[in-house]
N, C-alpha and C positions, 0 to 999 in steps of 0.2 A: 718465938712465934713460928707457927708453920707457916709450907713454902708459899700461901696465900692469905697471911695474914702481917700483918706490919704493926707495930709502935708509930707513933705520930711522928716521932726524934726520928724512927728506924727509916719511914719513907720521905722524910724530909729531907735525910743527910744519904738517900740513896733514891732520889724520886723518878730519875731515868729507868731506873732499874724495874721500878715500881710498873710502870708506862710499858714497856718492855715485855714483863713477866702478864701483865691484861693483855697484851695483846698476843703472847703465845699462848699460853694457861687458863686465861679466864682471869673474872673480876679479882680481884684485890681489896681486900677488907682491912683497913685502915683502924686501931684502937686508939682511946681514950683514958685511963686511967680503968684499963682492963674491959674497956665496954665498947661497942661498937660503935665506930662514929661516921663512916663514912666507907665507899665500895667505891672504888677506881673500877671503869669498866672500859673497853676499847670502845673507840667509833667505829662504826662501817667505811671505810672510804676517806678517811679524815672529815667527816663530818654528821651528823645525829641521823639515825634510821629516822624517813621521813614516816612511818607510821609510830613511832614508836611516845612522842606524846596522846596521839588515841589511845592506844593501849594502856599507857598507864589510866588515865582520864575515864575508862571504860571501866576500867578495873576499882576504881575509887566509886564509880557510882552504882557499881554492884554487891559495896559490900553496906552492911546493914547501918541505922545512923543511933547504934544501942549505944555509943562511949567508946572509950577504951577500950582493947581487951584485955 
């Protein structure tokens, strides 16, 4: 896996590492049996941007309610 991608095993038995590498480099994409399961991302500050559930929320009500894509 490249330097922002991890095994499940990989960031479990290196999850400091994992923490670390998000907060120099950016998120941290986390696999599954080759699939994407999850993205490690840093906090601001040790705690959640206080805008940043609007923007998701914002982002969700502007995309269209067609299904899947």
């Amino acid at each position: 896996m490249g330097v922002d991608a991890w095994t499940v095993a990989q960031a479990k038995a290196k999850f400091s590492e994992v923490i670390d590498k998000a907060r120099s480099l950016g998120p941290q994409t986390i696999t599954r049996n080759g699939r994407k399961a999850a993205v490690v991302v840093a906090a601001a500050n040790g705690s959640a941007r206080p805008g940043a559930r609007g923007t998701w929320l914002s982002s969700l009500r502007r995309r269209p309610c067609g299904g899947p894509d």
